[in-house]
NUZA-277873 format. One record per residue (C-alpha): residue number from 1; residue in one letter; x, y, z. Coordinates in nm, 3 decimals. Example, Ala and Ser with C-alpha at 12.3 -4.5 7.8 and 13.67 -1.06 7.14 Angstrom:
BEGIN
nr->1&rest->A&u->1.230&v->-0.450&w->0.780
nr->2&rest->S&u->1.367&v->-0.106&w->0.714
END
This chain:
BEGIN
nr->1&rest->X&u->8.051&v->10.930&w->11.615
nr->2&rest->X&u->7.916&v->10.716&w->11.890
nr->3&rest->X&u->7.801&v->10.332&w->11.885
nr->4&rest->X&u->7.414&v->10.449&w->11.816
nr->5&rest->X&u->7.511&v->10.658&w->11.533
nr->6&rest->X&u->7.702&v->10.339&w->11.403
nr->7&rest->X&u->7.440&v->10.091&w->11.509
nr->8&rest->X&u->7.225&v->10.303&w->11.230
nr->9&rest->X&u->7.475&v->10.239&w->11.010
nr->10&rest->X&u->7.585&v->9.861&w->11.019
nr->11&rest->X&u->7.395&v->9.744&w->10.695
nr->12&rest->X&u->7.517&v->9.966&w->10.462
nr->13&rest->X&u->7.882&v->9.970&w->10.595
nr->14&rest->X&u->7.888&v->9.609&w->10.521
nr->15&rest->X&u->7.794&v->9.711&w->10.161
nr->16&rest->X&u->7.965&v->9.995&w->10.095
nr->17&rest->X&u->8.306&v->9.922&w->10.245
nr->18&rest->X&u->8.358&v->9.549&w->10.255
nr->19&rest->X&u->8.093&v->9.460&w->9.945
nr->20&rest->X&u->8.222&v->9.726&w->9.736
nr->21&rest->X&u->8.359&v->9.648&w->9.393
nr->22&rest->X&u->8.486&v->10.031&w->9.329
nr->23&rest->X&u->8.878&v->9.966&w->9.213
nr->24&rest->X&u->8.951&v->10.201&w->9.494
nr->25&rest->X&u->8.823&v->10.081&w->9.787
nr->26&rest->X&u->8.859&v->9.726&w->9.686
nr->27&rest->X&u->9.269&v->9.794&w->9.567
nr->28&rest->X&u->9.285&v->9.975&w->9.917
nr->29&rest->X&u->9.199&v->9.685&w->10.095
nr->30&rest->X&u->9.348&v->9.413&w->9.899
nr->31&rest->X&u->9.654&v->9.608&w->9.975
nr->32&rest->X&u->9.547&v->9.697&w->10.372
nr->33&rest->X&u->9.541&v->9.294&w->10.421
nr->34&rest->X&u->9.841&v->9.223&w->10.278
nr->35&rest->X&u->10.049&v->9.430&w->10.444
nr->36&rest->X&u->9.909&v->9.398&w->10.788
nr->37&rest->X&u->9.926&v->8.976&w->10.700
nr->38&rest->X&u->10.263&v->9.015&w->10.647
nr->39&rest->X&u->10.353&v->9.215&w->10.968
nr->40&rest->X&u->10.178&v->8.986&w->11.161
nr->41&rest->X&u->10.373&v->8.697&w->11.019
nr->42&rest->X&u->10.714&v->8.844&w->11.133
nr->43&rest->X&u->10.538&v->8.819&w->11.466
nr->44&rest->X&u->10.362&v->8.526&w->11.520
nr->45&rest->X&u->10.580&v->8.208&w->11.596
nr->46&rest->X&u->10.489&v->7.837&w->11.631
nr->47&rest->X&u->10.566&v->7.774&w->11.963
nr->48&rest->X&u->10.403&v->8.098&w->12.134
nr->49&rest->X&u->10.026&v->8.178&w->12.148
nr->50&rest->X&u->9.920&v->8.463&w->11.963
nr->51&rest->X&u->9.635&v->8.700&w->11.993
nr->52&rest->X&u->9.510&v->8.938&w->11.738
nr->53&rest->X&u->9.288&v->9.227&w->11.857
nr->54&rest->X&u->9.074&v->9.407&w->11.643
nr->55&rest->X&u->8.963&v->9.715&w->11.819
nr->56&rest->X&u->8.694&v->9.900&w->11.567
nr->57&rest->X&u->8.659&v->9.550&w->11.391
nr->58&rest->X&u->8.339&v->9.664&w->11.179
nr->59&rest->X&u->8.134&v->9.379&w->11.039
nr->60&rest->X&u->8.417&v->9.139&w->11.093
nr->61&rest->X&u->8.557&v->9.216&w->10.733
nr->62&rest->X&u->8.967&v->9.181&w->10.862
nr->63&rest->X&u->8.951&v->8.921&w->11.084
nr->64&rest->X&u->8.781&v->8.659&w->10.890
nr->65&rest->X&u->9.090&v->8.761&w->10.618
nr->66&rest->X&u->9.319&v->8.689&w->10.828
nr->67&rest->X&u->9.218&v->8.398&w->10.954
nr->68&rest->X&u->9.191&v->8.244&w->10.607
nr->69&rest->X&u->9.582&v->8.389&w->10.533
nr->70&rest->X&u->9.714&v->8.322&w->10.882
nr->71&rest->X&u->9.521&v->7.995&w->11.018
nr->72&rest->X&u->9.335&v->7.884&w->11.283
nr->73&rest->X&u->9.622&v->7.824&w->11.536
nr->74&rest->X&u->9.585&v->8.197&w->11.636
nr->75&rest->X&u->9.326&v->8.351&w->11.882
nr->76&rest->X&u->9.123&v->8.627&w->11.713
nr->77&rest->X&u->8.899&v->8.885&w->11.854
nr->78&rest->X&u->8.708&v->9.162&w->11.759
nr->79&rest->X&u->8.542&v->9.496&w->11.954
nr->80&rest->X&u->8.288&v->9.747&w->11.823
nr->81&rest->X&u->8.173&v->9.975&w->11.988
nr->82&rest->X&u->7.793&v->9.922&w->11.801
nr->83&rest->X&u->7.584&v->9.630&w->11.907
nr->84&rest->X&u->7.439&v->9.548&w->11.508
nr->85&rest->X&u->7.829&v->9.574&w->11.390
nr->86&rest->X&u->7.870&v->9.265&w->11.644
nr->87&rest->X&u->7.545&v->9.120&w->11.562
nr->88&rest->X&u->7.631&v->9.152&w->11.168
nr->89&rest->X&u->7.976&v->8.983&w->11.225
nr->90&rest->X&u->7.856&v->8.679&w->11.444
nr->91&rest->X&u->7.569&v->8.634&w->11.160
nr->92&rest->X&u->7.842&v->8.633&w->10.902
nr->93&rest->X&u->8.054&v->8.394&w->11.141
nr->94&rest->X&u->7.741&v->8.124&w->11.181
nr->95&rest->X&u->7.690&v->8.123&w->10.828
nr->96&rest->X&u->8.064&v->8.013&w->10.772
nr->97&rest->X&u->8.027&v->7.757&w->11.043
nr->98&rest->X&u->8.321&v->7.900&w->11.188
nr->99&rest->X&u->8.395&v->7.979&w->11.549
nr->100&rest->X&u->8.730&v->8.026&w->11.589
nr->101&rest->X&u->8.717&v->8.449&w->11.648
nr->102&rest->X&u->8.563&v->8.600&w->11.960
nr->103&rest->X&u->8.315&v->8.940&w->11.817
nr->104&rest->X&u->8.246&v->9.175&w->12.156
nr->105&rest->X&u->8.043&v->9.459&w->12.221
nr->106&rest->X&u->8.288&v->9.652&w->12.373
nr->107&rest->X&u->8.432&v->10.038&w->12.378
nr->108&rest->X&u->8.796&v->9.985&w->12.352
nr->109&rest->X&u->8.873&v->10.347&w->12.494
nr->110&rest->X&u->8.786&v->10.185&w->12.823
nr->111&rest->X&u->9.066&v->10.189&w->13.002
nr->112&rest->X&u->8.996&v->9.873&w->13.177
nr->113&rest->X&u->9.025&v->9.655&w->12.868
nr->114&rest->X&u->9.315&v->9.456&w->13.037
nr->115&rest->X&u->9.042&v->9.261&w->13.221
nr->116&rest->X&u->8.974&v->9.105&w->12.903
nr->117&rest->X&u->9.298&v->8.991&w->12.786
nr->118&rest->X&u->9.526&v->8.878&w->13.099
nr->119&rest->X&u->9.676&v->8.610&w->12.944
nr->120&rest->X&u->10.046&v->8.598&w->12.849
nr->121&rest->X&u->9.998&v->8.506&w->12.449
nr->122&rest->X&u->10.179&v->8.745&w->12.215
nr->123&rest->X&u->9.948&v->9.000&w->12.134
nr->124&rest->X&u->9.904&v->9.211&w->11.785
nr->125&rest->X&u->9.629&v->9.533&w->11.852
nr->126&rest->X&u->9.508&v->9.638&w->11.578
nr->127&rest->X&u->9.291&v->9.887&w->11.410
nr->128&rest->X&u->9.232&v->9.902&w->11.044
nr->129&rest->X&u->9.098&v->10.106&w->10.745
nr->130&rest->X&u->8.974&v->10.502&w->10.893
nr->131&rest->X&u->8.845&v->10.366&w->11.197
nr->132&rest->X&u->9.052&v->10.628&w->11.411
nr->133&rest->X&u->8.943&v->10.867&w->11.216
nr->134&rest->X&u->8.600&v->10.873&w->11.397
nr->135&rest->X&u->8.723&v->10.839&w->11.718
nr->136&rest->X&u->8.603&v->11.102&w->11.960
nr->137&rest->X&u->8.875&v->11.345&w->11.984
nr->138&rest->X&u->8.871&v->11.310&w->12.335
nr->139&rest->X&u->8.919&v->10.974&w->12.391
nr->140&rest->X&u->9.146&v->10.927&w->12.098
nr->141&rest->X&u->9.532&v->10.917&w->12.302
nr->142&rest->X&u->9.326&v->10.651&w->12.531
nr->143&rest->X&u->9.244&v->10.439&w->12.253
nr->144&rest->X&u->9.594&v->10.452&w->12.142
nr->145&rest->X&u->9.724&v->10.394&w->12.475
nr->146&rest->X&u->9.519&v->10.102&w->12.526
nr->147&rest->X&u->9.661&v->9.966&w->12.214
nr->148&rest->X&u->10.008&v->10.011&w->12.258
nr->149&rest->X&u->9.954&v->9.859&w->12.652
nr->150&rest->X&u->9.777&v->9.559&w->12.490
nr->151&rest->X&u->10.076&v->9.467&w->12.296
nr->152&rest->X&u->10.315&v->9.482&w->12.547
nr->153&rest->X&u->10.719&v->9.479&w->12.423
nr->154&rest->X&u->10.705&v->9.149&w->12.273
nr->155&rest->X&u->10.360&v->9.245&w->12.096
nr->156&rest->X&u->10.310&v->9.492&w->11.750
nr->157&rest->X&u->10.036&v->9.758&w->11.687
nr->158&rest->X&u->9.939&v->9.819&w->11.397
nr->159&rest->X&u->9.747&v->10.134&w->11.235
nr->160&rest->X&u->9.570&v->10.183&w->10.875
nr->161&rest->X&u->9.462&v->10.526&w->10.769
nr->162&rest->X&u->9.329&v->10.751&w->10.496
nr->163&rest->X&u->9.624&v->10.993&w->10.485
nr->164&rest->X&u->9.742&v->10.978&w->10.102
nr->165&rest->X&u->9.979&v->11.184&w->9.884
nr->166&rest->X&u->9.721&v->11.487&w->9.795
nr->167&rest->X&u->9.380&v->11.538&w->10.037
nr->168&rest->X&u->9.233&v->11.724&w->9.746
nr->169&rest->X&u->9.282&v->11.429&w->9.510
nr->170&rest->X&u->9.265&v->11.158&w->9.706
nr->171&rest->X&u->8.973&v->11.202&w->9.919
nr->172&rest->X&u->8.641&v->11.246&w->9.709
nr->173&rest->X&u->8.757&v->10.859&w->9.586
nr->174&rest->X&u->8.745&v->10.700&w->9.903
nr->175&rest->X&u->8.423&v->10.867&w->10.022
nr->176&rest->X&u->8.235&v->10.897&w->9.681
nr->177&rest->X&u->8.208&v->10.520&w->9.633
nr->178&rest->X&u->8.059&v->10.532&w->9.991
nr->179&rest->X&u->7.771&v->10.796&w->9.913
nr->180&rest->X&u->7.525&v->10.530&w->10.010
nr->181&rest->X&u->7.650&v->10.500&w->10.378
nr->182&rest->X&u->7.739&v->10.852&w->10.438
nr->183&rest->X&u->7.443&v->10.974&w->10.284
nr->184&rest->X&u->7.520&v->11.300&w->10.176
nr->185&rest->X&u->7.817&v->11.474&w->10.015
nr->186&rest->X&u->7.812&v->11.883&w->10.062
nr->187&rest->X&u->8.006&v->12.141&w->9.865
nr->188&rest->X&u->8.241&v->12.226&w->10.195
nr->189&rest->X&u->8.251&v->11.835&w->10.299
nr->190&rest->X&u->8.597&v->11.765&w->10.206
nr->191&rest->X&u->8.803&v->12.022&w->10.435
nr->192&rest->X&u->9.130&v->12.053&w->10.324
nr->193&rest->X&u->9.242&v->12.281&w->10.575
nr->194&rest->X&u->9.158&v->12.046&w->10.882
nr->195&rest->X&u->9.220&v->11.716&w->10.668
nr->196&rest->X&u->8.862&v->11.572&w->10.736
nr->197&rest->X&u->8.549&v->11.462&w->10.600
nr->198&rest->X&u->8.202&v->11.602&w->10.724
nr->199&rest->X&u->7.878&v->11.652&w->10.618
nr->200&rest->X&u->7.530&v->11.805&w->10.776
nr->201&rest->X&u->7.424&v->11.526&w->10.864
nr->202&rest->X&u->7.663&v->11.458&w->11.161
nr->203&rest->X&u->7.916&v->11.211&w->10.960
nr->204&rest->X&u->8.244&v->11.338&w->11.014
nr->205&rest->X&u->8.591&v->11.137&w->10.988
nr->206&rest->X&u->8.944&v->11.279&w->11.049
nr->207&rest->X&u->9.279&v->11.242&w->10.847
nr->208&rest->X&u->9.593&v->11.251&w->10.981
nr->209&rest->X&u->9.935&v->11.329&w->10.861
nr->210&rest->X&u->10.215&v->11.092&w->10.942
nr->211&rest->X&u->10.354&v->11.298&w->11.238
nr->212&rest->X&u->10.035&v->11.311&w->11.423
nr->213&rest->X&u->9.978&v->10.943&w->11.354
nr->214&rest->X&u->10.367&v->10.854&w->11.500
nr->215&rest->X&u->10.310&v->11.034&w->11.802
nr->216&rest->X&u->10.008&v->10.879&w->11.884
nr->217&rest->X&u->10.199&v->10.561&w->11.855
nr->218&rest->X&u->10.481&v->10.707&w->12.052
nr->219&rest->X&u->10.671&v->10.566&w->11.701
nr->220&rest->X&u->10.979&v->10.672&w->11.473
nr->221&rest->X&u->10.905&v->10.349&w->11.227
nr->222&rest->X&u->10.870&v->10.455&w->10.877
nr->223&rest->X&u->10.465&v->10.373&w->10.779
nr->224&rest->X&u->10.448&v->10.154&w->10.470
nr->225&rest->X&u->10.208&v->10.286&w->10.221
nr->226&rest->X&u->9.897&v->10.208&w->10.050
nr->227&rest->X&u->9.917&v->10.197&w->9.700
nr->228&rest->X&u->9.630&v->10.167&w->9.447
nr->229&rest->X&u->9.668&v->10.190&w->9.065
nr->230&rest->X&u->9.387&v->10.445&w->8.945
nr->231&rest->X&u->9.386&v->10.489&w->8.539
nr->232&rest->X&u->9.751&v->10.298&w->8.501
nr->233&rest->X&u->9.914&v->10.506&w->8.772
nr->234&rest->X&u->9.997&v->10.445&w->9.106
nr->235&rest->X&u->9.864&v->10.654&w->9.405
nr->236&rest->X&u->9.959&v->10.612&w->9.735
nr->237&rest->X&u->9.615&v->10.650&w->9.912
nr->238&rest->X&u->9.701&v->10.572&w->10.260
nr->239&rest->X&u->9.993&v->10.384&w->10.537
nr->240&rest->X&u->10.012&v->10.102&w->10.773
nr->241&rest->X&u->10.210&v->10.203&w->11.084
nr->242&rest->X&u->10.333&v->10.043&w->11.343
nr->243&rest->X&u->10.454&v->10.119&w->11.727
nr->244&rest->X&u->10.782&v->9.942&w->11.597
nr->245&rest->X&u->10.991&v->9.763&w->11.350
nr->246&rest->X&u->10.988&v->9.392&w->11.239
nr->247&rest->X&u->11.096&v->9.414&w->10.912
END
């Protein structure tokens, strides 16, 4: 999906992921922040600048978290690829007087996305919830590579995404409570066999399973996972990985 098809869809991803009161989505990213907060902490030190980068950064929903959890001594920016994402996040950003995070309207498969952070700060890329899960195919290892370049050796990327214990299970509840934004939910929409979500009307988001999502990172570190207690039990409904350890 491209940044028209997302500029269509700014509104009611602002409701339906980051307003949405469904136990699973909000569990999932209760969970998400806190254990991409924590990473970042094991990176970020007192006497070195620090950058976050938050490539796919929506309506702004993880940055302004961790800004409140991490503080203002920290440069933050964020990159969509759809112009009303942006716009949505800089509204948000006015109304809490606050103007310490940089939203662009920029692809970040460009390979030229260096020009925009040549500084020497420590740098954490980023990319959170299923956002590379609607990556074009094609430009996919390019997104990842710009990632992993962006963050340097001294740097940490980090990746969150839908990949939990059981497709089968696990899937109609993190797309179900987002029936308003996607629209429509078909009887073949959740494909087991190619671990993605897709329905006629052009929506269509990938899964991955921890292998693909290591090489991509060029990683061997162990993803932490996403739990969410559903009905008193404990489901593990997606990971965090990283391009290496801090722990």
């Amino acid at each position: 999906m491209d940044g028209d098809a997302w500029n269509g869809m700014s509104s009611e991803y602002d409701d339906n992921v980051e307003g949405n009161f469904d136990p699973v989505i909000s569990g999932y990213l209760s969970e998400e922040i806190k254990i991409t907060s924590n990473l970042c902490k094991k990176i970020i030190r007192p006497d070195v600048r620090s950058t976050i980068i938050d490539m796919g950064s929506g309506t702004g929903r993880v940055l302004f978290a961790l800004r409140s959890i991490l503080g203002t001594s920290i440069s933050y920016f964020g990159l969509d690829v759809s112009q009303s994402m942006i716009q949505l996040s800089k509204n948000k950003q006015s109304d809490m007087k606050d103007r310490d995070i940089s939203f662009l309207n920029y692809d970040a498969t460009n390979p030229a996305i260096d020009e925009l952070f040549d500084d020497d700060s420590i740098k954490i890329t980023m990319c959170m919830y299923n956002t590379v899960g609607v990556i074009d195919v094609t430009k996919r290892q390019q997104f990842f590579d710009n990632m992993i370049r962006l963050a340097g050796k001294n740097g940490l990327v980090l990746i969150s995404a839908f990949n939990g214990d059981n497709f089968s299970f696990i899937a109609p509840k993190m797309y179900v409570p987002m029936k308003k934004m996607i629209k429509q939910i078909d009887d073949d929409s959740f494909d087991e066999g190619k671990l993605a979500f897709k329905n006629k009307l052009g929506y269509y988001s990938q899964w991955f399973t921890k292998n693909q999502l290591l090489d991509l990172l060029r990683s061997n570190v162990t993803p932490i996972p996403i739990d969410v207690s559903l009905n008193k039990h404990v489901h593990t409904f997606g990971h965090i990985f990283s391009n290496r350890s801090v722990l």
